[in-house]
C-alpha positions in Angstrom: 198.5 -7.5 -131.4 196.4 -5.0 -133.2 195.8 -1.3 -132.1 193.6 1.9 -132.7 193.8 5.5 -131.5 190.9 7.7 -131.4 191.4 11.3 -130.7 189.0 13.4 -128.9 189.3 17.2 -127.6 188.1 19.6 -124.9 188.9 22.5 -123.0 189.2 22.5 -119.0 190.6 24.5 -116.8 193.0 24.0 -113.9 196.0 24.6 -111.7 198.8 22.5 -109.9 199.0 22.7 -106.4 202.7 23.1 -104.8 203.9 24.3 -108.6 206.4 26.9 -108.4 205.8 28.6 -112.4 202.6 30.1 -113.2 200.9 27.0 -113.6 200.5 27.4 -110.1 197.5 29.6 -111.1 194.5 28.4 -112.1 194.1 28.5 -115.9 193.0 26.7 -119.2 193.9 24.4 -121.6 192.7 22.8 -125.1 193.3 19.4 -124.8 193.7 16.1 -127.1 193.6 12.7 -125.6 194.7 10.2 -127.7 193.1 7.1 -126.4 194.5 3.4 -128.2 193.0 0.4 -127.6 194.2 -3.0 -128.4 193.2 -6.9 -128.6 194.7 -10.2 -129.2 191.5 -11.8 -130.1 191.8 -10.1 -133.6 189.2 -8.4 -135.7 185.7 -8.6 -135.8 183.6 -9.8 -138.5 183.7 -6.4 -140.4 187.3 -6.3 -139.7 187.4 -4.1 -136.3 188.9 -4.4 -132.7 186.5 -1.6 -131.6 184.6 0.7 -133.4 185.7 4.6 -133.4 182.1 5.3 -132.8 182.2 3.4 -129.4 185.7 5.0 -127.9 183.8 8.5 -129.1 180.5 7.4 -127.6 181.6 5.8 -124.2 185.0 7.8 -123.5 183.8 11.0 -125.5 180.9 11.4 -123.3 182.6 10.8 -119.9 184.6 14.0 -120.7 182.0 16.1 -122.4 179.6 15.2 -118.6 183.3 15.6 -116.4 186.0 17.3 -117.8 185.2 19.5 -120.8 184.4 23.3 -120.0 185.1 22.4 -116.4 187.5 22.9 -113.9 189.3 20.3 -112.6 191.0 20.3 -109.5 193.2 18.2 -106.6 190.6 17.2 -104.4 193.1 19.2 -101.8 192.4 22.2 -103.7 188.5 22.3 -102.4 188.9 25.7 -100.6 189.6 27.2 -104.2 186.5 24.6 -105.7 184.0 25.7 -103.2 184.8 29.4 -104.2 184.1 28.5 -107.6 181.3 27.2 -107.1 179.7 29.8 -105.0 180.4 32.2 -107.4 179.9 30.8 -110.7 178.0 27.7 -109.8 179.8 25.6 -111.5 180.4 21.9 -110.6 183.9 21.4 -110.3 185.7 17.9 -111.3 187.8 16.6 -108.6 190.8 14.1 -109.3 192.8 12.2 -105.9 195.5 13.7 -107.3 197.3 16.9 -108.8 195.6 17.6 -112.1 198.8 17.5 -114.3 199.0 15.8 -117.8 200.6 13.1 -116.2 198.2 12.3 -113.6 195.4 13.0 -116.0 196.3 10.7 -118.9 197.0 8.2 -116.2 193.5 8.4 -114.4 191.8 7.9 -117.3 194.2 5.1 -118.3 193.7 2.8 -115.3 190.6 4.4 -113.6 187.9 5.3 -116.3 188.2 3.2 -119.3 188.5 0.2 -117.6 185.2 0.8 -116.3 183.8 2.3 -119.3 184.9 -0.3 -121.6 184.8 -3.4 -119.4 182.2 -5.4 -122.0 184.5 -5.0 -124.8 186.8 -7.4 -126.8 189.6 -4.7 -127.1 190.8 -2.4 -123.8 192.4 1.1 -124.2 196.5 0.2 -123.5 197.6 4.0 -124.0 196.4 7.5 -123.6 198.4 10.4 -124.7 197.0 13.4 -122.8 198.8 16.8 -125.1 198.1 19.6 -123.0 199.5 22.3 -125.7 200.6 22.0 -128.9 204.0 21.7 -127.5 203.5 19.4 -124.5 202.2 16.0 -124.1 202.3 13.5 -121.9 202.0 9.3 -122.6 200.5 6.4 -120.2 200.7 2.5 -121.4 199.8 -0.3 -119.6 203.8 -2.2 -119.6 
C-alpha cells in the first residue's frame, strides 16, 4: 500500500463540555490536520494515488465553509451557541459530540471524507488533528 498526507490549517474556537481545566471555557485554537490517504490500486498514470490539489480542494474547503474562524460546539452546548449567535451572528458548527481533538480528527475520519472523497481511487485512512504545537491527536481506520 501506498500513502500521502496533506496538511491543511485553520483556526476555530471551542470548549469541552463536563471538562474540569480551563478548557472548560470556550476558547481558540490554530489547528493542523494531517489528512493521509491510501490505495492498493497503485499509482496513476502520472504516478499519483490522489492529487494534493484534490485533498486541498475537497477537504480544504469543507473546513474553510465549517470549521475555520468558527466556533464549534457539542450540539448539547446550544444554549451557549444560540448566545453566540444572537450576539455576534455567527453561525456556529455543531458536532454530536464533544468537540475535543479526539472526537474531531475522528469525525472527519469516518464522517466527512468518506463522503467527500467517495469517487476517488484512494480514501483518507488517517487524520492527525494537532491542536497546539504540543498536543495532537491520531485516528486510522485498523
Amino acid at each position: 500500500m501506498i500513502s500521502c498526507t496533506r496538511r491543511i490549517e485553520f483556526d476555530a474556537g471551542h470548549r469541552l463540555v463536563n471538562q474540569t481545566s480551563k478548557c472548560k471555557y470556550l476558547h481558540g485554537h490554530r489547528y493542523a490536520i494531517y489528512a493521509t490517504f491510501a490505495t492498493d490500486k497503485g499509482v496513476d498514470e502520472i504516478g499519483c494515488i490522489i492529487d494534493f490539489g484534490e485533498i486541498k480542494a475537497k477537504l480544504g474547503d469543507w473546513i474553510d465553509a465549517n470549521w475555520d474562524h468558527n466556533t464549534i460546539l457539542w450540539d448539547q452546548d446550544k444554549e451557549l451557541g444560540n448566545s453566540i449567535e444572537k450576539s455576534t451572528g455567527q453561525k456556529i458548527y455543531y458536532m454530536p459530540y464533544n468537540p475535543t481533538a479526539e472526537n474531531m480528527a475522528e469525525y472527519l475520519l469516518k464522517e466527512i471524507c468518506p463522503k467527500l472523497f467517495e469517487s476517488y481511487n484512494a480514501r483518507c485512512i488517517k487524520i492527525k488533528l494537532q491542536e497546539t504545537p504540543n498536543c495532537f491527536s491520531d485516528v486510522d481506520f485498523e
